[in-house]
DRENMI-450916 format. One record per residue (C-alpha): x, y, z; residue in one letter. Coordinates in pm, 1 decimal, decimal comma. Layout:
! DRENMI-450916
{node {X; Y; Z}; 'a'}
...
This chain:
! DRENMI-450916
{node {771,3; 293,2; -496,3}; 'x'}
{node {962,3; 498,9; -740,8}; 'x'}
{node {783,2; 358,9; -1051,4}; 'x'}
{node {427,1; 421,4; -857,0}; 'x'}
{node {525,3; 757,3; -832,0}; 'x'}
{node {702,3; 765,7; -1196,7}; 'x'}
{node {1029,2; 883,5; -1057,5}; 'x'}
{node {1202,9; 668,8; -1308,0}; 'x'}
{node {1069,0; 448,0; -1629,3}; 'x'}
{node {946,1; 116,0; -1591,9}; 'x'}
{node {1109,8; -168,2; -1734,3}; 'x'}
{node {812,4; -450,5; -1802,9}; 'x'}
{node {425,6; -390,0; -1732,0}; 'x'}
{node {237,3; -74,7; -1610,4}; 'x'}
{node {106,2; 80,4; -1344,4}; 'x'}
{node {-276,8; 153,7; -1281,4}; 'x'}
{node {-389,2; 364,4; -1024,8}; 'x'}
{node {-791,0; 426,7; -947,3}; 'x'}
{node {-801,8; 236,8; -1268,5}; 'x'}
{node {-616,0; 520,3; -1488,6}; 'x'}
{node {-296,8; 443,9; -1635,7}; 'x'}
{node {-24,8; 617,2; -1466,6}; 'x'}
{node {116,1; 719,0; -1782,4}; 'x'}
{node {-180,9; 911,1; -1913,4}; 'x'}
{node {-180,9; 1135,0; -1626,4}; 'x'}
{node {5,4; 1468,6; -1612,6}; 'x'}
{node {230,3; 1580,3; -1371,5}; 'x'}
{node {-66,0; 1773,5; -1195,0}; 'x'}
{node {-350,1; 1470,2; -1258,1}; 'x'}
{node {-84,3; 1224,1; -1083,8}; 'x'}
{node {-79,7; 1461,9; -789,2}; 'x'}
{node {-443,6; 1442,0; -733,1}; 'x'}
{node {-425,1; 1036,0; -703,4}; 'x'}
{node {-142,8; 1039,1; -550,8}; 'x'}
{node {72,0; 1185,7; -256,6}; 'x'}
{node {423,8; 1112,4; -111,1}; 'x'}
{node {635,2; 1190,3; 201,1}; 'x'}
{node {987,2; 1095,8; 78,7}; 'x'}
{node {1226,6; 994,8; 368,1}; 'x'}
{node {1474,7; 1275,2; 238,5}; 'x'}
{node {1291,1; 1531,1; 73,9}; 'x'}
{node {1511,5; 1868,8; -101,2}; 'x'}
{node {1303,4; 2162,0; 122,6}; 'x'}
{node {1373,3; 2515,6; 128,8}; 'x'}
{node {1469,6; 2531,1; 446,6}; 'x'}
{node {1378,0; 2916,3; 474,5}; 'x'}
{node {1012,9; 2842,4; 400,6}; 'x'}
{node {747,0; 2896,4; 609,4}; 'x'}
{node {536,8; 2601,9; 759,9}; 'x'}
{node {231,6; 2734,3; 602,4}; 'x'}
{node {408,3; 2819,4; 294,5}; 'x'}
{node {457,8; 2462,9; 214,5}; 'x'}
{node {177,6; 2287,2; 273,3}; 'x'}
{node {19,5; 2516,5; 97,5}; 'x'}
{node {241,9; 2404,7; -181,1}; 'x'}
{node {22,1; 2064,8; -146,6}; 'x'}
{node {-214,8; 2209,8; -316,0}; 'x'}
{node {-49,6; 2257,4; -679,5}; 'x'}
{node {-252,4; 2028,1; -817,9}; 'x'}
{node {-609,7; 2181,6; -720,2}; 'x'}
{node {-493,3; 2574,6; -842,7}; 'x'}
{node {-707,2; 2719,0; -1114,9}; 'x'}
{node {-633,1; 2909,4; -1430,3}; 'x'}
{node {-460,1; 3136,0; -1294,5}; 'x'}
{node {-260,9; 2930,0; -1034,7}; 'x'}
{node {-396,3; 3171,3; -763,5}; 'x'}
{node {-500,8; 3003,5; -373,0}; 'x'}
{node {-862,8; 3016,4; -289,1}; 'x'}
{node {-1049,0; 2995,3; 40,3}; 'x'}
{node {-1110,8; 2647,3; 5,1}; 'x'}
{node {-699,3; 2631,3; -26,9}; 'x'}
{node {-628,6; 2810,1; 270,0}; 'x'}
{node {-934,4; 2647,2; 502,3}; 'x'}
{node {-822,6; 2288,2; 354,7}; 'x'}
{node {-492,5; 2396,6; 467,9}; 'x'}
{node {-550,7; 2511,1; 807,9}; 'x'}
{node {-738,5; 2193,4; 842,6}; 'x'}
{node {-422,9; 1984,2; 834,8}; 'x'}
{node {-271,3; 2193,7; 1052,3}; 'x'}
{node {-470,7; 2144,5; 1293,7}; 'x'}
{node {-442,3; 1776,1; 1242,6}; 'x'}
{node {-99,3; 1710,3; 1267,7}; 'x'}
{node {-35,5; 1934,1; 1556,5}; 'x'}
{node {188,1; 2186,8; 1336,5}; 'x'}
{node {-59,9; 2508,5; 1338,7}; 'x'}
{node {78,2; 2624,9; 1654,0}; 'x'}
{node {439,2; 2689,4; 1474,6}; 'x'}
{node {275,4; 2794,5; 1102,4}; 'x'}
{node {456,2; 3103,8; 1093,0}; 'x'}
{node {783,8; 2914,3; 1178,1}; 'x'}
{node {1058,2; 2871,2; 891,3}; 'x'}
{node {1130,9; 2479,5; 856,2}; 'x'}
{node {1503,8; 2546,3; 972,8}; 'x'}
{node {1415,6; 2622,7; 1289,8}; 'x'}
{node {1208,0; 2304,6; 1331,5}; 'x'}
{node {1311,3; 1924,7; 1546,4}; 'x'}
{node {1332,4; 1627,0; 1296,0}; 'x'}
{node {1008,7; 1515,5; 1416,5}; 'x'}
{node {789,5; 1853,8; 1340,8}; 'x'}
{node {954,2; 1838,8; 991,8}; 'x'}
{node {795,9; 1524,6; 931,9}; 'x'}
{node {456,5; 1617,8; 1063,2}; 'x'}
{node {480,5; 1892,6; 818,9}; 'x'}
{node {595,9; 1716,2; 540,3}; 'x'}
{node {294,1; 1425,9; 585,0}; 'x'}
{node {49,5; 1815,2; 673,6}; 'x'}
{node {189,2; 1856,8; 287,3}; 'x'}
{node {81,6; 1527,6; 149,6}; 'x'}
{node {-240,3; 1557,0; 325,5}; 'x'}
{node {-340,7; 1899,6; 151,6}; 'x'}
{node {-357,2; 1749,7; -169,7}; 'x'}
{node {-641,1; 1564,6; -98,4}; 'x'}
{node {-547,2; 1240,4; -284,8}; 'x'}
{node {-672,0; 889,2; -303,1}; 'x'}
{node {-310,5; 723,0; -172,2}; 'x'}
{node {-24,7; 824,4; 56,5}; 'x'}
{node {248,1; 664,2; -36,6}; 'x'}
{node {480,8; 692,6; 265,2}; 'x'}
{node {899,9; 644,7; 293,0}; 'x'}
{node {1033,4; 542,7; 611,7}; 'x'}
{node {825,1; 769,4; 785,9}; 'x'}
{node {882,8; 807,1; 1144,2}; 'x'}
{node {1229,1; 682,7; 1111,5}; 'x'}
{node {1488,7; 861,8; 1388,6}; 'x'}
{node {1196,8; 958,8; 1575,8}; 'x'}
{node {1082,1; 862,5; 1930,5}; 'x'}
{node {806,7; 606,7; 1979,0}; 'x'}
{node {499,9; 860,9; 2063,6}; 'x'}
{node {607,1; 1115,4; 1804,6}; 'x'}
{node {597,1; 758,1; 1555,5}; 'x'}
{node {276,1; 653,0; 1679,6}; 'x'}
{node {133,5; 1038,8; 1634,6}; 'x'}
{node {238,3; 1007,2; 1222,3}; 'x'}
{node {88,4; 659,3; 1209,8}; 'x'}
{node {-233,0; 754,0; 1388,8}; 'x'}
{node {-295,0; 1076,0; 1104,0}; 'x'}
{node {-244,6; 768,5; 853,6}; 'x'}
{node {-525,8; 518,6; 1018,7}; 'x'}
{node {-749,4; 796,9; 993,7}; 'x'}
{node {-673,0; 911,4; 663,7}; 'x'}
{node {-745,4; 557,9; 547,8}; 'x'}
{node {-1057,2; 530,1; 757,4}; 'x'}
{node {-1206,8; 797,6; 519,6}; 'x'}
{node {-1215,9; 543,5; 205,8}; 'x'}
{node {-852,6; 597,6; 84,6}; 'x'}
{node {-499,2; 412,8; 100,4}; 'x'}
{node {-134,2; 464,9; 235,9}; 'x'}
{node {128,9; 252,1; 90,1}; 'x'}
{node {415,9; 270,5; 338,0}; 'x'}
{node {820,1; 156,8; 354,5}; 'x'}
{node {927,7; 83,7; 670,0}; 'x'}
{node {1199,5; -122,4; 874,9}; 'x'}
{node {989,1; -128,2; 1213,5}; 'x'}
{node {818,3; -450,9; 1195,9}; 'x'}
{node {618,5; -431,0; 1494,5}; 'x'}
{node {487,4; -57,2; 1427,5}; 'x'}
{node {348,0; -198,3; 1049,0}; 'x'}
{node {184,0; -527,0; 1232,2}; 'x'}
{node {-27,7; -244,1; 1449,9}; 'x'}
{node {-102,0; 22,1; 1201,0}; 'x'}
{node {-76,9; -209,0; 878,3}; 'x'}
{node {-358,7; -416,2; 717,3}; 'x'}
{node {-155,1; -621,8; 512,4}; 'x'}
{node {218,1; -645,1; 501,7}; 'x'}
{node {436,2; -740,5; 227,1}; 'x'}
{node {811,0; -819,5; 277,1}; 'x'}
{node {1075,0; -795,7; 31,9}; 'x'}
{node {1430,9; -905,9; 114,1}; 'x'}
{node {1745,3; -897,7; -149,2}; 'x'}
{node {1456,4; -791,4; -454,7}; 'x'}
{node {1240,9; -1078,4; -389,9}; 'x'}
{node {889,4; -1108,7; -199,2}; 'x'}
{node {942,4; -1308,6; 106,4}; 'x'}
{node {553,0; -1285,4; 193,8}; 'x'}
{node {223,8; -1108,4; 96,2}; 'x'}
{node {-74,4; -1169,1; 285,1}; 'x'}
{node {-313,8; -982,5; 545,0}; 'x'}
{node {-134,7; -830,2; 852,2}; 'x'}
{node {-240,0; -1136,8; 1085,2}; 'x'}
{node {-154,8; -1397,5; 860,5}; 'x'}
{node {171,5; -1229,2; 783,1}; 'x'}
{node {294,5; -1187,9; 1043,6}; 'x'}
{node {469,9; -1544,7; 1230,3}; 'x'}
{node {827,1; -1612,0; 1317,8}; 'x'}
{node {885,8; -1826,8; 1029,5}; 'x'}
{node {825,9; -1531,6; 779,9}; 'x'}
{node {985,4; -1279,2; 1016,4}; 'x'}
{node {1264,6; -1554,9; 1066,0}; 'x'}
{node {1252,5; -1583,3; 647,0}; 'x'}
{node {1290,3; -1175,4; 608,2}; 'x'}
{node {1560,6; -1048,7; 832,1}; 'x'}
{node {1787,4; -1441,8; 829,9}; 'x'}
{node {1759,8; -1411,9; 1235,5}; 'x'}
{node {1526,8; -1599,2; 1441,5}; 'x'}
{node {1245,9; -1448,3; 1531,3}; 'x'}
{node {1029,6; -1454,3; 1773,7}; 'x'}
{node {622,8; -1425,8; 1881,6}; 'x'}
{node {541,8; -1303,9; 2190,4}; 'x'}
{node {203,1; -1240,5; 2375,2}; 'x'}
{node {131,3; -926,6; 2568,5}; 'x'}
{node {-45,1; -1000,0; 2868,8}; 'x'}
{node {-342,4; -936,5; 2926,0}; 'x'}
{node {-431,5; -848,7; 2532,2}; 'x'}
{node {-493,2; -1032,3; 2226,2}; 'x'}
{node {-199,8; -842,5; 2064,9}; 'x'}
{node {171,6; -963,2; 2018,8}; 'x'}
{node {482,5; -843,0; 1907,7}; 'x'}
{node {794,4; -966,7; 1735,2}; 'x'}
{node {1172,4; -1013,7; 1818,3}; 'x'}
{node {1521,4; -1154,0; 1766,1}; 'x'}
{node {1548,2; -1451,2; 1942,9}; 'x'}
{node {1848,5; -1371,1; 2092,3}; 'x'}
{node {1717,1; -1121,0; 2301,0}; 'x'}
{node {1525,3; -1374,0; 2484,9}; 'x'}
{node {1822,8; -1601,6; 2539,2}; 'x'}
């Protein structure tokens, strides 16, 4: 995640993304392809809600770096979607674990880019506010783009995910679509626990869990 992003040099190969090297791009081209939500980001904590996601939109600022209309309305359009306009005005200090997050993913959703790429988001927060995050993501993907995401929460990335990918100790345990993916013995394989498949009745879903638990 930290090469996509160019956070530090890579040590073999490259990275394409939208079929442009990652490495040609600028600071500000890179931004336009891609967008982040790190899990903990350095905020100014006296900052207004509005003031930065407005930040998200760096990389579309003309010549003279000044916010347009099209800024501002792009910006009270993500608002809106992620539930934070009611509290614009509100310095991020003053805001629950969870809001920050729907702020921080309003951010990466201002910039208007082709991929989300997505750090352990959700994590420490209640199921529904998860779900909520996750939700903004489906539909952000439903448009034509893609979110590449980190997480722990198995279960949560067999529902939202379309194709999971587990690495354990540096090495890829599985790759393959979320369906196929996801069986006890790859589950089993990833975590070294026993895992288990189990049917919700009544649905054609199911969920995962330790073993143990069912003992």
């Amino acid at each position: 995640m930290k090469a996509l992003l160019g956070i530090i040099p890579l040590r073999a190969g490259s990275v394409q993304v939208c079929g442009r090297d990652l490495d040609s791009l600028s600071r500000r081209e890179r931004a336009r392809f891609i967008a982040s939500v790190p899990q903990r980001p350095a905020i100014p904590e006296a900052c207004t809600v509005q003031d930065l996601v407005l930040l998200g939109r760096y990389a579309h600022l003309g010549l003279f770096g000044l916010y347009t209309k099209k800024d501002r309305d792009v910006v009270d359009r993500v608002l809106c979607a992620t539930g934070t306009e009611s509290f614009r005005n509100r310095r991020l200090d003053s805001l629950s674990g969870g809001e920050v997050q729907r702020v921080l993913l309003a951010m990466a959703l201002a910039q208007e880019s082709e991929i989300l790429v997505l750090d352990e988001l959700g994590a420490g927060l209640d199921t529904r506010s998860s779900v909520t995050l996750f939700s903004l993501v489906r539909k952000f993907c439903a448009e034509g783009r893609a979110a590449l995401c980190v997480m722990h929460d198995y279960n949560m990335a067999k529902v939202f995910a379309t194709r999971l990918l587990g690495i354990a100790n540096g090495k890829k345990i599985f790759d393959d679509a979320s369906d196929l993916a996801f069986t006890e013995e790859n589950l089993s394989a990833l975590y070294s626990l026993p895992m288990r498949i189990c049917e919700i009745k009544g649905t054609d879903k199911t969920l995962a869990c330790p073993r143990c638990l069912l003992a």
